[in-house]
C-alpha positions as CSV (number, residue, x, y, z in Angstrom):
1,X,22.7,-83.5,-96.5
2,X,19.2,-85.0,-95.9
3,X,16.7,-84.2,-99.0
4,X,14.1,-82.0,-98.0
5,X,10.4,-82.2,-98.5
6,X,8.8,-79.0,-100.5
7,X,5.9,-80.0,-98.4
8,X,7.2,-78.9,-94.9
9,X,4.8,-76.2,-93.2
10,X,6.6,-73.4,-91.8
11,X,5.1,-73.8,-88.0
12,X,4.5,-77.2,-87.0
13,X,3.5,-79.0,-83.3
14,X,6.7,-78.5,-80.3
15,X,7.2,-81.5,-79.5
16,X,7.4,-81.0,-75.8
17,X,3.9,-81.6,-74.4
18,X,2.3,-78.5,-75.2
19,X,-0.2,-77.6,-78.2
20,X,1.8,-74.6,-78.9
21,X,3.4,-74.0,-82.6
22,X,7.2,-73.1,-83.3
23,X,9.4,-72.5,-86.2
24,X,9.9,-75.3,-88.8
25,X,13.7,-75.8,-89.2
26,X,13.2,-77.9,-92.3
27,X,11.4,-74.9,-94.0
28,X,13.5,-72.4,-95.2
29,X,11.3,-69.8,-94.3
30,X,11.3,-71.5,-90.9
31,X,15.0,-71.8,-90.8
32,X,15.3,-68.1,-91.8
33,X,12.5,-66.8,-88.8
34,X,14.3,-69.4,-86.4
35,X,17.9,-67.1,-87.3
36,X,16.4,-63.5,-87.4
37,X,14.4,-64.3,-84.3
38,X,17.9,-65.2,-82.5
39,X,19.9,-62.1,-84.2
40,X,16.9,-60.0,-83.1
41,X,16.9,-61.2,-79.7
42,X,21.1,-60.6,-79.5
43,X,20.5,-57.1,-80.7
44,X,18.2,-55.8,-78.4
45,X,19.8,-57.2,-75.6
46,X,23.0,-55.6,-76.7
47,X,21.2,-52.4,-77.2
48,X,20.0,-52.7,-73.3
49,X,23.1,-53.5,-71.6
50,X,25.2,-50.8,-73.8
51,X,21.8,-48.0,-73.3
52,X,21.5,-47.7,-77.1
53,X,18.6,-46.7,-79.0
54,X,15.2,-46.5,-77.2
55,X,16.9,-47.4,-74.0
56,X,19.4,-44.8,-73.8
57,X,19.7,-42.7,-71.0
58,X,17.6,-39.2,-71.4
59,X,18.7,-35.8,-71.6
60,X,18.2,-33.6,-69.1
61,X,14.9,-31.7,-70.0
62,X,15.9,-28.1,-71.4
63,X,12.6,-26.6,-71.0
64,X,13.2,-25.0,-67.8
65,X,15.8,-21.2,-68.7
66,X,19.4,-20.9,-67.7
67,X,20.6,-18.5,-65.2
68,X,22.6,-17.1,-67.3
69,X,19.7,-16.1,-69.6
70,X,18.0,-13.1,-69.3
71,X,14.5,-13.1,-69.2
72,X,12.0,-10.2,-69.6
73,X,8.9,-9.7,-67.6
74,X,6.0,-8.3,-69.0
75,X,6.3,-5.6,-66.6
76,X,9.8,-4.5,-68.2
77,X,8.6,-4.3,-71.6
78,X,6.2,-1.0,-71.2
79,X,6.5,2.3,-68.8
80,X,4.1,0.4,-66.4
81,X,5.3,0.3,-63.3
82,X,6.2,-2.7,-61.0
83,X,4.3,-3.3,-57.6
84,X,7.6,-2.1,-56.1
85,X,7.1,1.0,-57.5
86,X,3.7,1.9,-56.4
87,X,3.2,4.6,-54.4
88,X,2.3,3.9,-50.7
89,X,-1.0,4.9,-49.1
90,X,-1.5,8.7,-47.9
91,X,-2.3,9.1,-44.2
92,X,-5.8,10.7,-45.1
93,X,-6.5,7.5,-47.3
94,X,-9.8,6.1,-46.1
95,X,-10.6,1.9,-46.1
96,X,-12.7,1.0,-48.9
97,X,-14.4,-2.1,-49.5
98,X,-15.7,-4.4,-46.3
99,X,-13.5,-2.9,-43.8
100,X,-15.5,0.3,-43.8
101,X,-18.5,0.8,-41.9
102,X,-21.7,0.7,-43.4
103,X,-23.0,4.2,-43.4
104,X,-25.6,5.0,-40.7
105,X,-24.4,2.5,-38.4
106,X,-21.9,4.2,-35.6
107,X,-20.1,2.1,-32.8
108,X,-21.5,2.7,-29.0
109,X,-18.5,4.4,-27.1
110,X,-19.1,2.0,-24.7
111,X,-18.5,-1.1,-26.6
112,X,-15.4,0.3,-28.4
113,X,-13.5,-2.6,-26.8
114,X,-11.0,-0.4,-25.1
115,X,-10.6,1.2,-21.8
């Protein structure tokens, strides 16, 4: 086994072209970033193609009530009464608000629209 230098840097210069810095193999600190990068790398693409971890599939969102529950209204919880339950108009009930007539102002009988 080749005798190594105490005076390798961790990251030296690829050797491919480019001015980019990669893991010293002749470091141990190198060697030991060059193996946990490549277990790292195996384990997360493991994790993906099984849907482990952060890439498992999610639930289905449980926020929205069951049908089987059974809820309660507010209108249930007192002795109000539901809009169902209202009573309907009378027949002597008069129009309030815009669809009445302002007072003093009557209708010609011959414009009443009909014939």
């Amino acid at each position: 086994m080749p005798q190594r230098d105490d005076d390798e840097p961790v990251f030296k210069k690829s050797n491919w072209g480019t001015s980019r810095y990669v893991y010293n193999p002749d470091n141990p600190v190198g060697l030991a970033l060059t193996i946990l990068s490549v277990v790292l790398a195996l384990v997360t693409i493991f994790m993906m193609n099984e849907r482990k971890g952060p890439f498992a599939v999610p639930e289905e969102p449980s926020w929205s009530p069951s049908i089987d529950d059974d809820p309660v209204y507010p209108w249930e919880k007192g002795d109000e009464t539901t809009p169902s339950e209202t009573p309907e108009p009378s027949v002597d009930a008069k129009p309030s608000g815009s669809a009445a007539q302002p007072p003093g102002r009557t209708v010609p009988s011959g414009m009443s629209g009909g014939s």
